[in-house]
C-alpha positions in Angstrom: 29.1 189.4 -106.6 26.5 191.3 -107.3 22.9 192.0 -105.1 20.3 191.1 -108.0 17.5 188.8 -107.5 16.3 187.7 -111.3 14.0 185.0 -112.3 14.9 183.0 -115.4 12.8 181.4 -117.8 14.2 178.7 -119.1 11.1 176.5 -121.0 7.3 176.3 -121.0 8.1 173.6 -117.7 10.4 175.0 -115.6 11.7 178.8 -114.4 14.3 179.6 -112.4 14.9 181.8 -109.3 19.3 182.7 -109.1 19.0 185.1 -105.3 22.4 186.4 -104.9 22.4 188.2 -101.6 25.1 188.9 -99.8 24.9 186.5 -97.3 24.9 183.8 -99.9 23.2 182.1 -102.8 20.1 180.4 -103.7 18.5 178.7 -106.9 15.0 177.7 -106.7 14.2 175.3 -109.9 10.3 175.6 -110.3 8.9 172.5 -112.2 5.5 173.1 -113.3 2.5 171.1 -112.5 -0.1 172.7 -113.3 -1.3 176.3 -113.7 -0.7 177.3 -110.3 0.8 174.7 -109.0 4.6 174.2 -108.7 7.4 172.0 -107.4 10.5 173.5 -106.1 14.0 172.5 -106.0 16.3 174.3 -103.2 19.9 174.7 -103.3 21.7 176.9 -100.7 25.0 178.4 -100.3 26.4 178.2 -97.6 24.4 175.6 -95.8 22.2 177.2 -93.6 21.6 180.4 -95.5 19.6 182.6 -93.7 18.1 185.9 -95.8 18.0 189.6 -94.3 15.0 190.9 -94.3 15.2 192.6 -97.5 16.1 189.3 -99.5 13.1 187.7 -97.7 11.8 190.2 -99.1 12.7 190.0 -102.7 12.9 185.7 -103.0 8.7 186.6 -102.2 8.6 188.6 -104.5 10.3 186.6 -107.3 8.3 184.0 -106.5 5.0 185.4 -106.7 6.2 186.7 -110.5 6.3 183.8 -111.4 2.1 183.1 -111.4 2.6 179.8 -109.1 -0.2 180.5 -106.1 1.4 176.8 -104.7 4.5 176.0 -104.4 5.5 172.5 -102.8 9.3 172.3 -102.1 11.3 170.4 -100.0 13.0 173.0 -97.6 16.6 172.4 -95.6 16.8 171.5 -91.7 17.3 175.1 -91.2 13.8 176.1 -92.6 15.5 178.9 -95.4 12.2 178.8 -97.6 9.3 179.0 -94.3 11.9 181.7 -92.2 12.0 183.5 -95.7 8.7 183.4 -96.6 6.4 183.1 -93.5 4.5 186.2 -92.6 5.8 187.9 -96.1 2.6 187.0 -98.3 3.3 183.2 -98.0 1.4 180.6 -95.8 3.5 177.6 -94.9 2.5 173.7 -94.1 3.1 170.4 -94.2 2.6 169.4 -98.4 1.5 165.9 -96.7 -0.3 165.6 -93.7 -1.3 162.9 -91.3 -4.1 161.7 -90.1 -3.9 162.5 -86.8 -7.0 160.0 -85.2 -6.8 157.6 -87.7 -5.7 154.1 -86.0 -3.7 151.8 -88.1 -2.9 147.9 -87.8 0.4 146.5 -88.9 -0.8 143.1 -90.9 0.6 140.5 -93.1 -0.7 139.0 -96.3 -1.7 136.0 -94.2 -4.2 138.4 -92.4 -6.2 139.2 -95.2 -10.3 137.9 -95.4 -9.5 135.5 -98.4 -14.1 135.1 -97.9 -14.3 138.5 -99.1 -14.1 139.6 -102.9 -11.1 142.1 -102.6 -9.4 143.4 -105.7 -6.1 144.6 -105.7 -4.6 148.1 -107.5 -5.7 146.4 -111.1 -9.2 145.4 -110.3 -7.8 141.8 -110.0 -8.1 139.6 -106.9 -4.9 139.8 -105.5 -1.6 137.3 -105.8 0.0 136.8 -102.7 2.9 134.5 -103.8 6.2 135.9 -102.5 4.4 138.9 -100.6 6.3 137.8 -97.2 8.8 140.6 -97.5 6.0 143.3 -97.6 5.1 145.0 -94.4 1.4 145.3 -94.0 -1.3 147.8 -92.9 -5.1 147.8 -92.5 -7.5 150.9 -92.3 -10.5 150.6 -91.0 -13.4 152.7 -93.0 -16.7 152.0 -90.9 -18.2 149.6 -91.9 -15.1 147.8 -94.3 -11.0 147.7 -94.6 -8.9 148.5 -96.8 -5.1 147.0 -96.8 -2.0 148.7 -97.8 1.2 146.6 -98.2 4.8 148.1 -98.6 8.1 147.3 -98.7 10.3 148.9 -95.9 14.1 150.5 -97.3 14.9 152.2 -94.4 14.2 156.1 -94.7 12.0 154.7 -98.0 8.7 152.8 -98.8 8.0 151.0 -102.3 5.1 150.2 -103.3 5.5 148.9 -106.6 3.7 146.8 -109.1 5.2 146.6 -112.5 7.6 144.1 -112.4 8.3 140.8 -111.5 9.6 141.0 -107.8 6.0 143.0 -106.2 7.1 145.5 -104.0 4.2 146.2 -102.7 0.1 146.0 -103.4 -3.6 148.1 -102.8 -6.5 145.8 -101.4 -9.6 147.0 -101.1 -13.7 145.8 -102.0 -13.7 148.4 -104.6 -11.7 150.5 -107.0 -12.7 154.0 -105.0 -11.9 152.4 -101.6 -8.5 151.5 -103.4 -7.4 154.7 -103.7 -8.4 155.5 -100.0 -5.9 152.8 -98.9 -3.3 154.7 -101.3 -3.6 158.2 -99.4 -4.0 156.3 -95.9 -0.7 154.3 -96.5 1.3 157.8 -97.7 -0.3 159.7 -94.4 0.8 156.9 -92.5 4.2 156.5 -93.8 4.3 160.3 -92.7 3.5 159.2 -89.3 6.5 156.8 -89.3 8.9 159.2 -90.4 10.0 157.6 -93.4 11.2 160.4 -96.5 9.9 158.6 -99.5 7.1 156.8 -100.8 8.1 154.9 -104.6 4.9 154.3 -106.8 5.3 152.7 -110.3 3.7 154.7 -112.8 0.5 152.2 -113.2 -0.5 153.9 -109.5 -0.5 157.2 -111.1 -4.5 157.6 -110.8 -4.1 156.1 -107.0 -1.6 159.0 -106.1 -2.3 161.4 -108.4 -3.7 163.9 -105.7 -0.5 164.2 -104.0 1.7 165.5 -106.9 4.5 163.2 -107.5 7.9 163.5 -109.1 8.7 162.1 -111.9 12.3 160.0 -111.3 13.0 159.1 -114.4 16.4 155.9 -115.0 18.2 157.2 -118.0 21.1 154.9 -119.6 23.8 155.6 -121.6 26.2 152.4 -123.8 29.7 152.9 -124.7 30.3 156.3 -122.8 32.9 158.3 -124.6 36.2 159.8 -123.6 36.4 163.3 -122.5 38.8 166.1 -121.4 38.1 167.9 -118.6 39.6 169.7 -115.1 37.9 167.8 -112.7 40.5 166.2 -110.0 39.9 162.7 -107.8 39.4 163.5 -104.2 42.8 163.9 -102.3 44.3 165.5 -99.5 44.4 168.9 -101.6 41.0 168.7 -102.0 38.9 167.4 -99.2 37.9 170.3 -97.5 36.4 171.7 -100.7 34.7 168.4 -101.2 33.7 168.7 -97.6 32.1 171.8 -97.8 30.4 170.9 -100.8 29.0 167.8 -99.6 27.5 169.8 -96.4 25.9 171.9 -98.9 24.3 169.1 -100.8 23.5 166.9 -98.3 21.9 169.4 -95.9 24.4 167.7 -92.9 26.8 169.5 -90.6 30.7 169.2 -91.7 31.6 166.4 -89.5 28.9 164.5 -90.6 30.1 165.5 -94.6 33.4 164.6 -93.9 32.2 161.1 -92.2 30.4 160.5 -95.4 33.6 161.8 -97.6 35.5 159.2 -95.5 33.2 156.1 -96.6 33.1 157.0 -100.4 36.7 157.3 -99.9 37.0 153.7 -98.5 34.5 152.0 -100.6 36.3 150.9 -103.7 32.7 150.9 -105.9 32.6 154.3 -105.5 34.8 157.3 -106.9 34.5 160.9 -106.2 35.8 163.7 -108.3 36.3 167.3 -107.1 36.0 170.7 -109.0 36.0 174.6 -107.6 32.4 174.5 -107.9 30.8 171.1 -107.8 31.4 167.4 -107.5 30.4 164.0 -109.2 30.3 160.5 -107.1 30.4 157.3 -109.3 29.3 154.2 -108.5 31.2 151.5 -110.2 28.7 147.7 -110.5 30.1 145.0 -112.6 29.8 146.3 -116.4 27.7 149.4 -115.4 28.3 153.0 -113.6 26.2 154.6 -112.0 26.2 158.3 -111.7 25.7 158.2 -108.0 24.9 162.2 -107.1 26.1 165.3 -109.3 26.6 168.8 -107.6 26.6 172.5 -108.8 27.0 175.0 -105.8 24.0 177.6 -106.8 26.9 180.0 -107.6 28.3 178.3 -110.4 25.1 177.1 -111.6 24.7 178.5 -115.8 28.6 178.7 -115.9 29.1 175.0 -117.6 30.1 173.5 -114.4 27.6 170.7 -114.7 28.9 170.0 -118.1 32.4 169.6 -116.7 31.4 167.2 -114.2 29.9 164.8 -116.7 32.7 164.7 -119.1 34.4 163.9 -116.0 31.8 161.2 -115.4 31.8 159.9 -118.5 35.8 159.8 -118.9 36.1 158.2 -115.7 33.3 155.6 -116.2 34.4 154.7 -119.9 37.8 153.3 -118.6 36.1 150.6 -116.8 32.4 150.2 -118.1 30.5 149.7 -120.9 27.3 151.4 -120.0 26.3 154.4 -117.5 23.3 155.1 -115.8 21.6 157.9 -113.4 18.4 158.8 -112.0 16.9 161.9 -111.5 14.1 164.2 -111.6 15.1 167.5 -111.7 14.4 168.7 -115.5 17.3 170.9 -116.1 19.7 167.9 -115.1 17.8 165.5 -117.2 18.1 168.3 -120.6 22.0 168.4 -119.7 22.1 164.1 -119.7 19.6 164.2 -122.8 22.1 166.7 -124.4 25.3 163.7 -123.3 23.0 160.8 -125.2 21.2 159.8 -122.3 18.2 157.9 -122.8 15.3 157.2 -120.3 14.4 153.3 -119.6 12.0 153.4 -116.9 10.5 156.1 -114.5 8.9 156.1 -110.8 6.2 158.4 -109.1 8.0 159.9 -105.8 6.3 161.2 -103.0 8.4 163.1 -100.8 7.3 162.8 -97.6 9.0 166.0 -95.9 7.9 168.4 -98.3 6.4 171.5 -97.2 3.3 173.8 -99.0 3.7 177.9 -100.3 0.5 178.9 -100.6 0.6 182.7 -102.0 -2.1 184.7 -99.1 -4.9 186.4 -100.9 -4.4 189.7 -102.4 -6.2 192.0 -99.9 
């Protein structure tokens, strides 16, 4: 392999970063935000990479050709992006912070003031039929409160609005003070160690500040029959799947294999190995779900990924009538667009665990 570091443009919205070094491989996907502001998607070969000094040296570098002066990413338990980038003309913190004297209380619908005029996210007073299910929390601002109310998934939070079954609702006296329960719900779901916060799109204005992703559910009817080279996990192939899954999913071996070993024991789900990648389906009634799709950073621009979705698709079409996925990494999304995948709906995702690259001044 050889010891190049290139940046590759690949659209107006996203660039990206291929370091081949040779103590392994990394692809930084740069979605832009705005005009100095990017997100970062990081995938790392093997797990646990950890750069010399001189590839520290040139992933800098790279990045800071590529205009960005802020760069929120979500970096691997081994810290590859801060121990790369730390002290070598990049600053490195938290992207969302908590409040560290605010005092919350843990409420329920039943506890709010029904004496006072308060207006939820729409500027409505707010409906609390069927809010039971929603965990609560109350700020207090001085002299008034705001209320936050959430629905708890384990590592997640929702907080959405748009359909039928509320997942969660913003109370406040007034629309600005509405917003300020937004941002003291996210910091506080940072305090509790949850990874995500989901936001339907009609919160966009409430949670605009902390830069969202865009996960976008895209659907696909009838999916065709392919060829293609991708195998079913066996005995042959586990310990490739293994390695790939520690790779993907940030975890130790044991704990990959652990996870192999549900999939594998689950009949809803199927999991289909190649030399560079895998795909995990998720088989539901009439419907497939494209459960997680993997390209190790090394085979990444070799057509992998479109191997792995023939494979999807093949596999799916033999007992479904309709696929779906979600994501919100752009390049995936072109390569499903280019399959006949359509978007249906879309979410505003605040990862929680994300850190900040803020490029030091020029002295």
């Amino acid at each position: 392999m050889k010891e190049v570091s290139t940046v590759v443009a690949t659209g107006d919205s996203c660039d990206v970063i291929a370091l081949r070094a040779p103590e392994g491989t990394a692809s930084i996907e740069l979605s832009h935000i705005d005009r100095e502001l990017a997100r970062a998607f990081l995938l790392c070969s093997p797990r646990g990479l950890s750069l010399s000094d001189r590839w520290a040296w040139k992933l800098s570098e790279s990045l800071t050709e590529t205009g960005y002066s802020r760069i929120i990413a979500r970096d691997n338990r081994h810290s590859t992006l801060g121990n790369a980038l730390s002290g070598r003309g990049w600053q490195v913190g938290p992207a969302v912070g908590a409040h560290s004297r605010q005092k919350y209380n843990m409420v329920t619908t039943q506890d709010l003031p029904l004496d006072e005029e308060l207006i939820d996210e729409h500027g409505r007073p707010p409906g609390l039929a069927n809010t039971a299910h929603m965990v609560g929390l109350r700020v207090e601002l001085g002299t008034r409160d705001v209320w936050a109310f959430y629905t708890d998934e384990g590592e997640t939070a929702r907080i959405v609005t748009d359909s039928e079954h509320k997942l969660g609702m913003l109370i406040a006296t007034s629309k600005e003070d509405v917003g300020l329960a937004a941002d003291h719900l996210v910091r506080f779901l940072v305090t509790a160690k949850k990874k995500w916060a989901v936001f339907s799109p009609d919160l966009l204005e409430y949670v605009a500040h902390l830069h969202p992703a865009n996960a976008v559910r895209m659907e696909l009817e009838d999916p065709p029959q392919f060829e293609h080279s991708v195998e079913p996990l066996s005995k042959v192939n586990r310990g490739r799947a293994a390695t790939l899954f520690s790779e993907y999913y940030d975890e130790n071996r044991l704990s990959a294999m652990m996870r192999l070993r549900r999939y594998a024991r689950d009949r809803t789900f199927s999991v289909h190995v190649a030399d560079g990648g895998f795909v995990i389906l998720r088989h539901e009634g009439d419907a497939g779900l494209v459960f997680d799709i993997y390209v190790t950073p090394s085979e990444q621009g070799e057509g992998m990924g479109n191997e792995l979705m023939r494979c999807a698709l093949n596999t799916v079409s033999e007992r479904s009538s309709k696929v779906y996925l979600r994501t919100s990494y752009p390049r995936a999304r072109a390569l499903y667009e280019k399959f006949g995948f359509r978007q249906t709906s879309s979410r505003l995702v605040v990862r929680l665990d994300e850190v900040l690259l803020t490029r030091a001044p020029s002295r």
